[in-house]
C-alpha positions, -999 to +999 in steps of 0.1 A: +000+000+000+014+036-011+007+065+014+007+098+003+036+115+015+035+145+042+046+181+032+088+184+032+101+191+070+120+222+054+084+238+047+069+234+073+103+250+103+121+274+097+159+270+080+180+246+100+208+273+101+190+287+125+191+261+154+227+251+148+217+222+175+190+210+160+210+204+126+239+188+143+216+160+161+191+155+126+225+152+111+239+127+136+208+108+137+209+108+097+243+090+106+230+064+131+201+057+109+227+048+076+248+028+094+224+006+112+206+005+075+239-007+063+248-029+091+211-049+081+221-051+047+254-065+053+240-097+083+212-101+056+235-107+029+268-117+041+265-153+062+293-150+088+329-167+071+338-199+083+371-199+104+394-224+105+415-235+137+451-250+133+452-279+155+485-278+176+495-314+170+494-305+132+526-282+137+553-306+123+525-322+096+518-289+078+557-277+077+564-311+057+530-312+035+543-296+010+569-322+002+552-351+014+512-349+015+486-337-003+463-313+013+429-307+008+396-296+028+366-308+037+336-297+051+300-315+059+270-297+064+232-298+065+219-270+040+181-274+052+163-284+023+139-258+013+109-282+015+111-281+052+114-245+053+080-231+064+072-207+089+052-227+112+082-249+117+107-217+123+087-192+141+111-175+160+133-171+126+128-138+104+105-143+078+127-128+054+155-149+059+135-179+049+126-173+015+135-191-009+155-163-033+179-149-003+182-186+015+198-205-018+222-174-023+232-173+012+237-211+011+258-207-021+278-178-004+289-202+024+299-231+003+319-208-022+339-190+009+346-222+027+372-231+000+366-266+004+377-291-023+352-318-013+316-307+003+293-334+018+259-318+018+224-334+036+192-323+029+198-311-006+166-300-029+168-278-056+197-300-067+190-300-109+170-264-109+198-245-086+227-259-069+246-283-097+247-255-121+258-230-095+282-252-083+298-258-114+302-221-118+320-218-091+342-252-105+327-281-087+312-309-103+289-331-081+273-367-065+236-371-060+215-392-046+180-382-041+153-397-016+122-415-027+089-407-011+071-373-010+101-355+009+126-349-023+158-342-010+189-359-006+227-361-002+255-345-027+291-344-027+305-313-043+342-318-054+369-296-077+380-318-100+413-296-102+414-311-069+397-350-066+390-370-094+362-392-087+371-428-094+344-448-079+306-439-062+276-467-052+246-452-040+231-462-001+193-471+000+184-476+034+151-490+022+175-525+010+170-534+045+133-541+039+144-570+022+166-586+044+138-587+072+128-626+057+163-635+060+169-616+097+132-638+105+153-669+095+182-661+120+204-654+093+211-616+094+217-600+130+218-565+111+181-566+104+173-585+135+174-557+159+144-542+143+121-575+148+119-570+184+097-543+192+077-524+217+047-507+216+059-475+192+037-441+187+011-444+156+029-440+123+005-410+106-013-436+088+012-449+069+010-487+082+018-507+114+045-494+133+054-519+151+061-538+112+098-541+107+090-535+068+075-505+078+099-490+105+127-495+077+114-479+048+121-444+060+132-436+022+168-421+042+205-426+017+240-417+013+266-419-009+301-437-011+329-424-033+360-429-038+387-400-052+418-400-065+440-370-051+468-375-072+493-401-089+516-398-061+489-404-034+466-430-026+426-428-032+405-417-004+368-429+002+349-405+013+311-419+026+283-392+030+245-395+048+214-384+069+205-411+093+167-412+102+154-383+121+130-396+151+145-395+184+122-425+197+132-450+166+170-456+179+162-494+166+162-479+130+188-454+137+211-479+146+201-505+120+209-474+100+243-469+108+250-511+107+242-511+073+262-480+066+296-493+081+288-528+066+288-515+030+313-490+040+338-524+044+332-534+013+334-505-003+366-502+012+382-530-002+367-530-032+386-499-044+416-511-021+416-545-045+411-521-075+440-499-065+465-522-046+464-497-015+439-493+016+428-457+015+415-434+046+385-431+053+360-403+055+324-406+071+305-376+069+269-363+078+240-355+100+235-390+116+206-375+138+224-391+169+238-374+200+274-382+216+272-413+234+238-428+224+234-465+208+242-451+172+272-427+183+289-455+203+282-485+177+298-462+154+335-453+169+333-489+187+365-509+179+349-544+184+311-545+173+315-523+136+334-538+107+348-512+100+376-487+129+360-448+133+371-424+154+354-387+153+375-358+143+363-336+167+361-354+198+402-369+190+408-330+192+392-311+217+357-326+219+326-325+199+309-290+197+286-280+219+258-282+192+257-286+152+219-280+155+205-250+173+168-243+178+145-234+203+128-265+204+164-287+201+198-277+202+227-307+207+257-323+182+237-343+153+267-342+124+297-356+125+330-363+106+347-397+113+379-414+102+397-448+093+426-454+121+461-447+105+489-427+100+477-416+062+456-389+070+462-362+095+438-333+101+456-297+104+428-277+113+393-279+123+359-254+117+354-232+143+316-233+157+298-211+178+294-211+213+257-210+230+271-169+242+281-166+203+254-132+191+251-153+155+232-182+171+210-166+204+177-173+194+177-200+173+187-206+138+186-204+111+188-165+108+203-140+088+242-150+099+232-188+094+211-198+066+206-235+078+192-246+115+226-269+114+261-256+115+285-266+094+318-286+103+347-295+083+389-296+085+421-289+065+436-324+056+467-338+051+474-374+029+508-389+032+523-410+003+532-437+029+519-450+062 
């Protein structure tokens, strides 16, 4: 709606010569308005940088990289798929912030200025219409695997070829595990079998018995497992991304999940290690939808139980962040990176995140400083020629 507009303040007083103290303060508020204008512009279209922390053991690892690693950086990170952005679900966010238009640039200005050479990304939408294009603009070529079911997003891995060349990718449906329930029934598969005993679970919206194994697994949830070669002089890394099943009272599926992750994860592994004549390090990136030390968390960096050796970056150097998901209604660590055991690759540095006292996050995300309600986490790398 247009208002007419009022008669010019200069018509209506006399010259502001004439009050030199009344010029000086319209003149000074002038001021205060423009800058606090400005400083709205800039939060609104400038997501805070990324900073990267040298890690102090990675001292003597970063003065020799040059001559014997390869360096390169990764970062993981939950976008927030636009599907799940409405305004009843982020209330206390500003509405403008969550539009579509000013969210996907804001995403695209975080992933440019991280500098990373490979990007593990959950909850991707928009991936043919927006980001691959984009990407590739800014010299990435990408991964995809998108979810079935009404919800349409999925994982990606963004990677500069200049950087990684990708030698080998299989795509992770979590839904395969509806089809080894028969065997798991026959006492055959202990993956599947702890989803067959089951307690009285909260009605499913309709969409079959709960309390079904079939229908507890098909939660229509993937990932991705690639493999990349660095360079000639370097062995291939595998690098796994995912988004592990959401709903904090289904641990059963959360950790069936993760089981059948790190079991194809193994033979991923050795396929390309067969293929290659080397065992490469490992990478495991994603929102896994777990907090530290629950069923999946501990299955995960267990060094009997999995078939495969984890560790997570940021607990082997200073501790897992306070939270990589920040809202009013939740805030706690859901994404994690993890890695092989070995001497092969060293992390230099990790990405700083916010406190709970940091201004950017109070309140709840995401906002105009965070475009996502997850933070993103990631680290500089080092690959050495020999273990």
């Amino acid at each position: 709606m247009v208002r007419s507009a009022s008669p010019p303040l200069r018509l209506l007083l006399p010259p502001l010569f004439q009050f030199p103290a009344l010029e000086q303060f319209v003149q000074s508020q002038s001021s205060l308005v423009c800058r606090s204008h400005k400083r709205k512009m800039s939060a609104m279209a400038q997501p805070i940088p990324g900073k990267f922390v040298p890690l102090e053991s990675s001292q003597h690892t970063e003065e020799t990289s040059s001559s014997d690693g390869f360096k390169f950086r990764l970062v993981s990170y939950n976008i927030l798929a636009q599907v799940y952005v409405k305004s009843a679900y982020f209330p206390h966010s500003p509405s403008s912030c969550l539009k579509w238009k000013a969210r996907s640039q804001a995403v695209l200005t975080e992933l440019r200025n991280f500098g990373a050479d490979i990007l593990c990304i959950q909850e991707l939408d928009e991936y043919e219409s927006f980001y691959k294009k984009n990407m590739e603009t800014l010299g990435y070529s990408s991964a995809y695997i998108q979810r079935t079911g009404e919800k349409r997003d999925g994982c990606g891995i963004f990677y500069k070829p200049s950087s990684a060349e990708l030698i080998l990718k299989e795509e992770i449906h979590y839904n395969d595990l509806v089809n080894s329930v028969d065997i798991a029934e026959k006492g055959n598969n202990s993956t599947a079998e702890t989803c067959t005993v089951l307690a009285e679970k909260k009605s499913n919206g309709g969409h079959g018995d709960p309390n079904d194994p079939r229908v507890r697994l098909k939660r229509n949830c993937v990932g991705l497992l690639t493999a990349f070669k660095l360079s000639d002089s370097y062995p291939p890394i595998v690098v796994a991304n995912t988004h592990i099943y959401w709903d904090p009272d289904w641990i059963d599926i959360k950790l069936a999940q993760a089981k059948y992750l790190l079991s194809r994860l193994s033979q991923f592994r050795e396929h390309v290690s067969s293929k290659f004549s080397c065992i490469p390090p490992v990478i495991v990136a994603g929102d896994f939808n777990s907090t530290p030390g629950d069923e999946v968390y501990n299955y995960i960096v267990s060094s009997g139980e999995a078939p495969i050796k984890l560790y997570s970056l940021y607990a082997a150097n200073g501790g897992e962040p306070p939270f990589t998901n920040c809202t009013p209604d939740f805030t706690g660590t859901l994404d994690y990176i993890f890695l092989s055991d070995g001497s092969r690759l060293k992390p230099l540095s990790l990405l700083d995140i916010p406190g709970p006292d940091s201004t950017d996050v109070i309140g709840g995300l995401p906002n105009h400083q965070h475009p996502s309600d997850h933070l993103p986490i990631g680290a500089d790398f080092n690959v050495l020629r020999t273990a």
